[in-house]
C-alpha positions as CSV (number, residue, x, y, z in Angstrom):
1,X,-37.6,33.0,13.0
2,X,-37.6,36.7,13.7
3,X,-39.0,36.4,17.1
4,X,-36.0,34.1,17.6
5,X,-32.9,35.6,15.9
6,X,-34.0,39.1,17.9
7,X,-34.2,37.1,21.1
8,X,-30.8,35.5,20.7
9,X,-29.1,39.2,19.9
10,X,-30.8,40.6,23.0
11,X,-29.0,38.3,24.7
12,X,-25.4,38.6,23.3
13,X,-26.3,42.6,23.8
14,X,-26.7,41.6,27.7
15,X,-24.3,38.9,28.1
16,X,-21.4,41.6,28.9
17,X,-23.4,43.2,31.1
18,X,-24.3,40.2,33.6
19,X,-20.7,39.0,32.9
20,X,-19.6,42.6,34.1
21,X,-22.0,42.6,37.1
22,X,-20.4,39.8,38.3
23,X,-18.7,40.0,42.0
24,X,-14.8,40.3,41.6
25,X,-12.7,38.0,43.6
26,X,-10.6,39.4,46.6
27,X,-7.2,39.6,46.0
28,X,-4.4,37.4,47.8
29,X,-3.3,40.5,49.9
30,X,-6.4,41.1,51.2
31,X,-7.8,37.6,51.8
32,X,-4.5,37.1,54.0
33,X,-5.5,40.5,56.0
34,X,-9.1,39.2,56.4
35,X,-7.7,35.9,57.2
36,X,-5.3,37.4,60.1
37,X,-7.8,39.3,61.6
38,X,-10.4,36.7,62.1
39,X,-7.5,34.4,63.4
40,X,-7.0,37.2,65.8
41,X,-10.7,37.0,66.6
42,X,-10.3,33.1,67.4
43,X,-12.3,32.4,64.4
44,X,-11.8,30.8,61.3
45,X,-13.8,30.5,57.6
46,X,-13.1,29.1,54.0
47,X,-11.2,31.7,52.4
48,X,-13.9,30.9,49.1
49,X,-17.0,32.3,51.4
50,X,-15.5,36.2,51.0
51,X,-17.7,38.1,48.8
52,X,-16.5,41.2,47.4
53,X,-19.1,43.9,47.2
54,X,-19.1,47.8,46.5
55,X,-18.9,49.0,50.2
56,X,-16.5,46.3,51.8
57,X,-16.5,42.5,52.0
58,X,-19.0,39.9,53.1
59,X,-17.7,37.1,55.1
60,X,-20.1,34.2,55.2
61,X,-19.8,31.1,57.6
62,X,-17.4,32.2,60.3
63,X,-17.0,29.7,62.7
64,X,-15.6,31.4,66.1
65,X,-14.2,30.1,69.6
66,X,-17.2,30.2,71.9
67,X,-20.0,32.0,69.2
68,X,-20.4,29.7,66.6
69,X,-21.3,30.7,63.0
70,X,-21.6,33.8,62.1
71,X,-21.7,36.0,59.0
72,X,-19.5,39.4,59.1
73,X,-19.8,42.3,56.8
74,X,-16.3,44.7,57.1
75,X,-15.7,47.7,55.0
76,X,-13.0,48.7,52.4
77,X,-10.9,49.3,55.4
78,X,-11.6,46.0,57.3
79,X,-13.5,47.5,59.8
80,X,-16.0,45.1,61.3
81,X,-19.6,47.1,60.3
82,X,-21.6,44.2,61.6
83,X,-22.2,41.1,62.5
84,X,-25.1,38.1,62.8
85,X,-25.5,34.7,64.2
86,X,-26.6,32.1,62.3
């Protein structure tokens, strides 16, 4: 029983971590900006596929005119750092 009652408050310690550690959402603005500049790109993706991370966003699953899939990586500044075919 002590085994178990110290497991289960190891866990509620942790639980706000892994709840903190989990990837933010972009906001409307900037999913509108992304959205814009890959229409500008011929290219298109499901708004949901935009990941948020520390250094920029992660855009998975771009379809584009003439390339086909593709996954994008952009900075805080939406500048394209790279990009891979799938």
């Amino acid at each position: 029983m002590k085994k178990l009652m110290t497991s289960a408050l190891c866990l509620m310690i942790a639980a706000p971590v892994f709840a903190a550690s989990h990837e933010e959402e972009a906001s409307e603005e900037v999913v509108a900006q992304i959205m814009a500049l890959l229409a500008e790109q011929q290219c298109e993706m499901d708004p949901d596929d935009i990941e948020v991370e520390e250094d920029g966003y992660d855009l998975d699953d771009v379809i584009c005119a003439g390339s086909g899939q593709q996954d994008i990586k952009l900075d805080l500044d939406l500048n394209e750092v790279s990009r891979r075919q799938e």
